[in-house]
C-alpha positions in Angstrom: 93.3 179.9 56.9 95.2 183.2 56.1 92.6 184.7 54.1 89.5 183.6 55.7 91.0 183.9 59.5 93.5 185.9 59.1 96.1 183.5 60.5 100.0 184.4 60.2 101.0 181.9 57.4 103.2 180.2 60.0 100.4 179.9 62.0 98.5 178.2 59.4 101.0 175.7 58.5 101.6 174.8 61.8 97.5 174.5 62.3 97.6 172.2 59.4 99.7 170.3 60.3 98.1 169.7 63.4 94.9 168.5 61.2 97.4 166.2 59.0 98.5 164.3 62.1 94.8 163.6 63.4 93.6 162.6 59.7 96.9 160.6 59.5 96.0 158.8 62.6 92.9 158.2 62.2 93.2 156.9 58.6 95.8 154.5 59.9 93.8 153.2 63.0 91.2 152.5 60.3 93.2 149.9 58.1 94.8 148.9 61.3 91.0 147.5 62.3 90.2 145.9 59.3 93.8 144.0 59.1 94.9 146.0 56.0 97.6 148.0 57.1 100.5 148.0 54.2 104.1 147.7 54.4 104.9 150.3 52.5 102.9 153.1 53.8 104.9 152.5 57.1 108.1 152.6 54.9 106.9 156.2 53.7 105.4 157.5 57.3 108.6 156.3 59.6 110.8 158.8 57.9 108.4 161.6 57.5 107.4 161.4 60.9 111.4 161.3 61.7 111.8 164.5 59.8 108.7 166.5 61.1 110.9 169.0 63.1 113.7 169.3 60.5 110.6 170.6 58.5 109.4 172.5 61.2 112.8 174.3 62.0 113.5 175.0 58.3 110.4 176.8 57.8 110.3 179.0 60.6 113.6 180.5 59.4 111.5 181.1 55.9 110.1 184.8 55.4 105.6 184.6 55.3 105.9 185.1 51.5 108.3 182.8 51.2 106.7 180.0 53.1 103.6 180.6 51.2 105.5 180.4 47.6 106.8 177.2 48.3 103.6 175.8 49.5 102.0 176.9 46.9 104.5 175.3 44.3 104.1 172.1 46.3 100.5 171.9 46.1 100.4 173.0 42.4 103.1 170.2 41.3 101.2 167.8 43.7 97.9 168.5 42.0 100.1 168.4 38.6 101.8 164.8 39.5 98.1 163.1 40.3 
C-alpha cells in the first residue's frame, strides 16, 4: 500500500488492520455457522483483541522507517516459523 498508493506507512497499517478485522470476522462467523468454532482460537483472539490499542498507541509513537522495519521482521520470521 505504500508503494503502489502511496499511503503514509501509518496509514497503511492502520488500513490493514482494518482489512484484518473484516477477514477475522468473517472467518469466525463462518465456523460459527457450521458449529466448529474452537476453544482455543477464542483463547488467542480475546487477548489480541484486548491489546489492539496498546498496539495501536505503540506504533504511532514509532518513526515510518521504523514501523516498516519491524513489520518487515515480523512478516519475514512469520513466513520463517510456518
Amino acid at each position: 500500500m505504500v508503494r503502489f498508493y502511496r499511503l503514509e506507512q501509518h496509514h497503511a497499517h492502520g488500513t490493514s488492520l482494518v482489512a484484518v478485522i473484516f477477514t477475522g470476522l468473517a472467518g469466525t462467523m463462518t465456523y460459527h455457522l457450521q458449529g466448529s468454532m474452537d476453544i482455543m482460537a477464542l483463547c488467542l483472539a480475546a487477548p489480541a483483541v484486548l491489546t489492539a490499542r496498546l498496539g495501536a498507541l505503540f506504533a504511532e509513537t514509532l518513526s515510518a522507517r521504523k514501523l516498516r522495519c519491524i513489520l518487515g521482521f515480523l512478516s519475514a520470521w512469520w513466513d520463517w516459523l510456518w
